[in-house]
N, C-alpha and C positions, 0 to 999 in steps of 0.2 A: 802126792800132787801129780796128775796126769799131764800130757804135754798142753792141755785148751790151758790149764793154771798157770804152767808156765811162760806162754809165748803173752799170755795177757800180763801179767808181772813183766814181763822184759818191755812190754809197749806201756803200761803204766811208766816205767823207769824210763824211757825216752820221753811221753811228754812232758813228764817232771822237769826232766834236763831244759825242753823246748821249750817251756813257760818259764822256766826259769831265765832263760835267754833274754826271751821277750821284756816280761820284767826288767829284766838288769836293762837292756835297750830303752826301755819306756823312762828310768828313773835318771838315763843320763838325760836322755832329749830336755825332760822336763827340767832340771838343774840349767843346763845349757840354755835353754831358752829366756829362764829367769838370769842370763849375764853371769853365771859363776865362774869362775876363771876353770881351767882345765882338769889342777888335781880337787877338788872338789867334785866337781862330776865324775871322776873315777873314783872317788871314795863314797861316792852315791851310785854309783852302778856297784860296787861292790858289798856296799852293806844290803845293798835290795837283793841282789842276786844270790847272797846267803842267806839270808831271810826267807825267800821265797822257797832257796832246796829245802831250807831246814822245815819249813811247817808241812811243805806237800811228801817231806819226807816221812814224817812224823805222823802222818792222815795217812799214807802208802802202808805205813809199817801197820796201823792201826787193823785199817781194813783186809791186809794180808792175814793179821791175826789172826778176825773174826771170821774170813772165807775159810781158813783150812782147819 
């Protein structure tokens, strides 16, 4: 794997992080907005935010696969 493989793998692995962020942000607002008391919307920003590493992680590993 040359360094163009590598430095795109390491930016692949940050927007994963960053959408996944995102994500977890989007799933509390919406919780929150629907009146749910506190630990409910961190138990919804948490299931989405593991959610969201686990499948772009899982598409990440896929495609790394098939690239090298």
């Amino acid at each position: 794997m040359n360094t163009t493989h590598t430095a795109l793998l390491l930016m692949a692995i940050g927007l994963t992080a960053v959408i996944s962020f995102l994500v977890a942000g989007a799933a509390f607002a919406v919780t929150r907005w629907n009146g749910s008391t506190m630990p409910e919307c961190v138990t919804a920003t948490g299931k989405a935010f593991a959610m969201a590493l686990t499948v772009m992680s899982a598409v990440l590993t896929v495609v790394v696969t098939i690239i090298k």
